[in-house]
C-alpha positions in Angstrom: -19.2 33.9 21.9 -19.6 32.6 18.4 -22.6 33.9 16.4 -25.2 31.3 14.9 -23.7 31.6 11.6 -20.4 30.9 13.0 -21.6 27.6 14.9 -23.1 26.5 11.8 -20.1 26.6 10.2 -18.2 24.5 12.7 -21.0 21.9 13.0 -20.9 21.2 9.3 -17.2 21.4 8.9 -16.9 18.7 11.9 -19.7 16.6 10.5 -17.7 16.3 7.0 -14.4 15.6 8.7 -16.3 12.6 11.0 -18.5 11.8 7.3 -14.8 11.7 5.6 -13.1 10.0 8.4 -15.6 6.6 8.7 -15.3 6.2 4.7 -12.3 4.2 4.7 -11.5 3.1 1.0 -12.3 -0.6 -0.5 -9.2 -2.6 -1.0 -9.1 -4.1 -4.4 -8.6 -7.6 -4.2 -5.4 -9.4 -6.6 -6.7 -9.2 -10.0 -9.5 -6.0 -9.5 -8.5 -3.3 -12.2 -10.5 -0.2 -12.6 -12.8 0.2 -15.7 -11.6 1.8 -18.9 -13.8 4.1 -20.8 -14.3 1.9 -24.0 -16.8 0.0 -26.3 -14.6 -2.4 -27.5 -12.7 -5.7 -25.9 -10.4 -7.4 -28.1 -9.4 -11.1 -27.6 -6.1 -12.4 -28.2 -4.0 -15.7 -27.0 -3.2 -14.0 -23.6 -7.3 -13.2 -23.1 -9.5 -10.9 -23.1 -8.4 -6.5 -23.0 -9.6 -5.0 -21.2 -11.4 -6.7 -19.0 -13.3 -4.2 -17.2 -15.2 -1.4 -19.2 -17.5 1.1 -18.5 -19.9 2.7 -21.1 -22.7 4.9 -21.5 -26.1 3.6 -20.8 -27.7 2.4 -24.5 -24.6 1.9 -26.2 -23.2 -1.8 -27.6 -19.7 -3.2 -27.0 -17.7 -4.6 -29.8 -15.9 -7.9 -28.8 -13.0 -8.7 -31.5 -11.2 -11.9 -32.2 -7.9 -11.1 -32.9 -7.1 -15.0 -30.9 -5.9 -18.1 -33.9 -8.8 -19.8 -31.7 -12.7 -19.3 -31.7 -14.3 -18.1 -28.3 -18.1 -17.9 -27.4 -18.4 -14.6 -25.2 -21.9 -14.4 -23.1 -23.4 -13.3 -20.0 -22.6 -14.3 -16.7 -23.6 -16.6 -15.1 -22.1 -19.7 -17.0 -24.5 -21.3 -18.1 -27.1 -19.6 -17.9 -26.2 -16.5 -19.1 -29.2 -14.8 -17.3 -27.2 -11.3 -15.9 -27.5 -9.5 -19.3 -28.6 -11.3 -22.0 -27.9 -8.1 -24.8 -24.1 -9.7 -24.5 -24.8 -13.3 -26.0 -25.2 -11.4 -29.3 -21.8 -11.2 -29.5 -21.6 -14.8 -28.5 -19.6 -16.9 -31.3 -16.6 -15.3 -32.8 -14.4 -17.3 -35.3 -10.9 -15.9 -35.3 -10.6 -12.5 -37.1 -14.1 -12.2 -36.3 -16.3 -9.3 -34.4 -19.4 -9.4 -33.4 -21.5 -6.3 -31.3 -23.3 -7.0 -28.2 -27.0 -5.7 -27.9 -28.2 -2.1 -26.6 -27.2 -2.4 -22.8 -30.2 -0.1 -21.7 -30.0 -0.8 -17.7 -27.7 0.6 -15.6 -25.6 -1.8 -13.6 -22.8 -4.0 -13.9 -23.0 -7.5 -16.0 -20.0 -9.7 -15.6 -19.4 -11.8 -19.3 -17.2 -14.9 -20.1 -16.1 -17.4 -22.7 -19.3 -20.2 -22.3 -16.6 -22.5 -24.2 -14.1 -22.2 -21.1 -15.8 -20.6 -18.3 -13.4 -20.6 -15.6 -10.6 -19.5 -17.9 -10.4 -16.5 -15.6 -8.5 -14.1 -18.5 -11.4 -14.3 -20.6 -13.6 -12.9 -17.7 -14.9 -9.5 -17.4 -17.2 -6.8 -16.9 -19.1 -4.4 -18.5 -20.2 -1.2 -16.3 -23.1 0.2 -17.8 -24.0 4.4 -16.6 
C-alpha cells in the first residue's frame, strides 16, 4: 500500500502531466514575430524594426526616421488613435528625425501605425507594455 504522502505525490505529478498535456502551444500566424526587449523602433524604406517590442511599464519608446520620407506614427486604431494615446507624441517625424513616445504607464499591449498609410502593413506594430 502507498502511504498518504506517497499518493499525494502521484496525484499532483498526474494532475501536472494532464495540466501540461491540454496546453497545446498557439501557432503564430505568417507575419507574428516575438517581441524584442527594446525602447527604440527605427524606420527605414523597407518599414518599421522591429516591429514588436516589449518594455518595462513607465518607460517611452524612441521611434527614429532613418526613411528619405516623413511618417506619422500613432496609436491604433487608424483613425482614431484611441488604444494608447502616450504614442501620438511621437507622431510626425521628418526624415532624420526622432521623436519619444509618452510614459506607457498601463500594462497591456497597444498596436501603432503610420496614420499617413495605415494599411502599409510594414509600418505596423506593437508595443508590449510589463
Amino acid at each position: 500500500m502507498m502511504s498518504r504522502n506517497s499518493r499525494r505525490i502521484v496525484v499532483a505529478a498526474l494532475a501536472g502531466f494532464v495540466i501540461a498535456c491540454s496546453n497545446s502551444p498557439s501557432v503564430p500566424s505568417p507575419g507574428d514575430t516575438p517581441s524584442v526587449q527594446t525602447n527604440t523602433i527605427t524606420i527605414t524604406a523597407s518599414g518599421a524594426s522591429p516591429r514588436n517590442i516589449q518594455i518595462a511599464l513607465g518607460s517611452r519608446v524612441l521611434f527614429v526616421n532613418m526613411d528619405s520620407r516623413s511618417h506619422n506614427m500613432t496609436s491604433d486604431p487608424h483613425p482614431s488613435h484611441t488604444d494608447c494615446p502616450d504614442i501620438d507624441q511621437a507622431g510626425f517625424l521628418a526624415a532624420g528625425q526622432s521623436r519619444e513616445t509618452g510614459n506607457l504607464v498601463v500594462a497591456r499591449t497597444c498596436g501603432f501605425h503610420d496614420h499617413d498609410m495605415p494599411s502599409q502593413a510594414n509600418l505596423q506594430g506593437q508595443i508590449v507594455i510589463r
